[in-house]
N, C-alpha and C positions, 0 to 999 in steps of 0.2 A: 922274337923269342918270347915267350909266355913263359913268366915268371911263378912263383909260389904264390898262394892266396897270402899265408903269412909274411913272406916279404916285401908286400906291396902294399902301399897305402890307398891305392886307387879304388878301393870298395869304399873308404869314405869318400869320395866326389860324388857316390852315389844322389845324396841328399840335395847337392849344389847344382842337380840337375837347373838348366833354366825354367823347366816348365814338366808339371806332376802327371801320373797316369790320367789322373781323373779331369785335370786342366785341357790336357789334350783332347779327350774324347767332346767335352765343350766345346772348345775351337772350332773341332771336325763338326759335330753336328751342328756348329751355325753356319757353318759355309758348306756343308751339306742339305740344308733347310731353304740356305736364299738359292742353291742351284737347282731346289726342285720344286720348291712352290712361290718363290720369290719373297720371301718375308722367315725372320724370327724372333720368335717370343719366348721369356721364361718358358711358360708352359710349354708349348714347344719344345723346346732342349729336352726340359725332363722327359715330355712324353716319349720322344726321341731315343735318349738315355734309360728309359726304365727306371726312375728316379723321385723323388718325391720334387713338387714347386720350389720348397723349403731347399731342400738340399744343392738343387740351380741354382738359386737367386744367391746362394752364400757363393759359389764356385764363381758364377758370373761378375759378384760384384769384388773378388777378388783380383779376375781377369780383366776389369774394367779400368782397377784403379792402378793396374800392371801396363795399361795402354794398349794393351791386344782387343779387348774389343771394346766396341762403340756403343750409343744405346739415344735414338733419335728423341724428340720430345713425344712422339706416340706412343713410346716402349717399343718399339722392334729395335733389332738386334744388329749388328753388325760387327765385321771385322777391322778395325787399323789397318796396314801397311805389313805393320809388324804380325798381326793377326794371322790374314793372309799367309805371311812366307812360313808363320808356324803351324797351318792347317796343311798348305802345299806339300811342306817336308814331311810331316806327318805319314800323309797319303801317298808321298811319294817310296818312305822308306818300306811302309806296309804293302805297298806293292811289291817292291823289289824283292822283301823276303817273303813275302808268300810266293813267290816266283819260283826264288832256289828251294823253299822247302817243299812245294807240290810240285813242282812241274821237273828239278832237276833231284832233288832228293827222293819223291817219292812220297814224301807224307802227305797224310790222308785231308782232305779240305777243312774240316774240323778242328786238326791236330794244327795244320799249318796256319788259321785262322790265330789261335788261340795263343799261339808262340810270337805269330807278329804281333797281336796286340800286347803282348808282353813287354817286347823290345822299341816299338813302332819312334815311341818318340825319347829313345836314350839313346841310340844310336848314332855317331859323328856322323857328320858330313862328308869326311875324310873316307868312312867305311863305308860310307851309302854310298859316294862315286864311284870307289874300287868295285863293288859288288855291281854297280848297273856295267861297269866295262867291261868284268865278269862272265855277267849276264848276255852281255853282246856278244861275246866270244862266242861264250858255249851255247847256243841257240841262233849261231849265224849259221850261214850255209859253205864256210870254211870245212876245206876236207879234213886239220886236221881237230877243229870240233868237233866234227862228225865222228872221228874215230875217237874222241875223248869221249862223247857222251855213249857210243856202242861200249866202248869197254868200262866203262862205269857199269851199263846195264847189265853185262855179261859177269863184272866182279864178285868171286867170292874169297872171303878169308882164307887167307895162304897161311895163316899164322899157326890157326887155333886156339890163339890168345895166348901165345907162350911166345916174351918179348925177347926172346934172344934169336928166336924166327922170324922179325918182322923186321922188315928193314926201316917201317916207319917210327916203331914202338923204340924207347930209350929203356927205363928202367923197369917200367912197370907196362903193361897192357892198356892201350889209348880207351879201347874198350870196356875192360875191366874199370878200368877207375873212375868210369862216367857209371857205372851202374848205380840205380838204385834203387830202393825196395820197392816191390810190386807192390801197387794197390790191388785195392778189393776188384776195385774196376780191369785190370790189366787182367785178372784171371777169367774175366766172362769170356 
């Protein structure tokens, strides 16, 4: 059951995340760096990142002294153990939602890109299983997958956004209450 924003306290655990947007995309691009040219360096990351030297070397040596990553006496870069399983998860959960947002939602490569990197490394492990079984489900060759994702495709609003018509909607419109204002960009 999904609770009120105001009756939950769970928006503050936001911060107590284990590891930040920006810590993540580090991770990723050092164990992205040694599986494609077998070496990483500060510059490296940043260039990687789109970042300045400066701005790595503070993230890196944050990450270093967290035990995630390693750093040899030549400077190349490496991951811990721990590194590792937080680059893995990382990669792993940003697959799985870009999966259900393009390929079973619909949204557009871009759109689905930009949402997983949003969520990529806050999301439980708890939710990232459910979602890959999910995923198994609806994208095996079960018939009655097959008729789950046909009438997905074939689905239109039955409501019209008036929640005494929906069998799904409670008090207000599921739709409605997720709206919100068009940007500039949304009208092109």
């Amino acid at each position: 059951m999904v609770t009120s924003i105001m009756a939950s306290d769970t928006w503050k655990q936001f911060e107590k995340n284990p590891i930040s947007h920006s810590a993540a995309h580090h991770i990723v691009a050092i164990a992205e760096l040694i599986e494609r040219v077998g070496y990483a360096r500060v510059s490296d990351v940043a260039r990687n990142l789109n970042i300045t030297r400066g701005s790595a070397s503070l993230t890196l040596k944050a990450l270093k002294q967290r035990g995630l990553v390693v750093e040899d006496e030549n400077r190349f870069l490496g991951l811990s153990s721990d590194g590792e399983s937080v680059a893995n998860s990382v990669r792993g959960k940003k697959f799985l939602f870009g999966r259900l947002f393009h390929d079973l939602l619909g949204v557009s490569d871009e759109t689905a890109d930009e949402d997983t990197c949003k969520i990529e490394h806050l999301v439980s492990n708890e939710t990232s299983e459910r979602l890959a079984e999910f995923l198994r489900f609806a994208i095996s060759e079960d018939p009655q997958a097959k008729a789950f994702l046909a009438a997905w495709k074939q689905y239109k609003e039955p409501c019209d956004h008036h929640p005494s018509d929906c069998p799904a909607c409670l008090s207000e419109c599921m739709v409605s209450i997720c709206d919100l204002p068009k940007s500039e960009e949304d009208d092109r």
